[in-house]
MARLUMVO-303736 format. One record per residue: residue in one letter; y, z, x of N, C-alpha, C in turn. Coordinates in steps of 0.2 Angstrom, whole numbers, plus 5000, padded with zeros to 4 digits. Each point is the difference from the previous one (the first is absolute). Layout:
residues N
AYZXYZXYZX...
***
This chain:
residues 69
X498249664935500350074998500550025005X500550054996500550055003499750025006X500350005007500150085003500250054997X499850045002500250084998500650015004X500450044998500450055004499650025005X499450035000499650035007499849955005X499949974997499849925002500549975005X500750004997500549955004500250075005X500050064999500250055006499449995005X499349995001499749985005500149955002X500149924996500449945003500450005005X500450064996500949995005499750055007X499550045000499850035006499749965002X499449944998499749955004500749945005X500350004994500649965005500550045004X499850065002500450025004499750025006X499149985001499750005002499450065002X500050054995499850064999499249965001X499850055003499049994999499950054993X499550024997499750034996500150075000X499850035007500350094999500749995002X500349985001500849994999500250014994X499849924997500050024993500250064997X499050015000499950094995500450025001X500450045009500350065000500549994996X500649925001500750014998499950004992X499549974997499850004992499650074995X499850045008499850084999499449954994X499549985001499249974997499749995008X499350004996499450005007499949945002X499849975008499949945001499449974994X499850034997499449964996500449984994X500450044998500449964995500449965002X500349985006500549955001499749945001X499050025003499849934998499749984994X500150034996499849964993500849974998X500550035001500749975001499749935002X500249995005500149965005499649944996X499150045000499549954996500249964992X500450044997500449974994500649974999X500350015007500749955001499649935003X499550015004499749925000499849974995X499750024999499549974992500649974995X500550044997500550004997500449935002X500250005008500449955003499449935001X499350025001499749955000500049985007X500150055005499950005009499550045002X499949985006499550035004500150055006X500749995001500250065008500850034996X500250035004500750044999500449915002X500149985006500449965000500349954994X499449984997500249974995500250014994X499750064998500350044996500650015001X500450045006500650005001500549944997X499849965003500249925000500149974994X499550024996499949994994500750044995X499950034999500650064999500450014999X500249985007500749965001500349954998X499249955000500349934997500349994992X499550064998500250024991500450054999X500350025005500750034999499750084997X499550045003499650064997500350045006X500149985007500350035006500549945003X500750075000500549955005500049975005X500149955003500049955004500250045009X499950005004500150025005500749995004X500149964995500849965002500450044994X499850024997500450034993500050065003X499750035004500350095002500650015003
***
């Protein structure tokens, strides 16, 4: 399945290294929903940590490449 729009704006916060109340604040949602975030972009992407998620991501072209900013 699709990420979400809310979905891929936690992503681009995990890849930019945000923890979870980072997150919430810059997304104004409570750390509890950014972990079910977080818990739905793995499942979805089929990972088990942010790194690979990230990685993952990138590699499907869902977040720009760090070379592309």
């Amino acid at each position: 399945p699709a990420l979400t729009a809310r979905e891929l704006e936690v992503l681009a916060c995990m890849a930019r290294g945000s923890s979870n109340p980072e997150i919430g604040r810059v997304l104004f949602i409570g750390e509890t929903t950014v972990k079910s975030h977080v818990s739905r972009i793995f499942d979805k992407l089929g990972v088990n940590d942010r790194t690979a998620a990230v990685t993952l991501a990138i590699a499907r072209g869902l977040l720009p490449s760090p070379t592309d900013r």
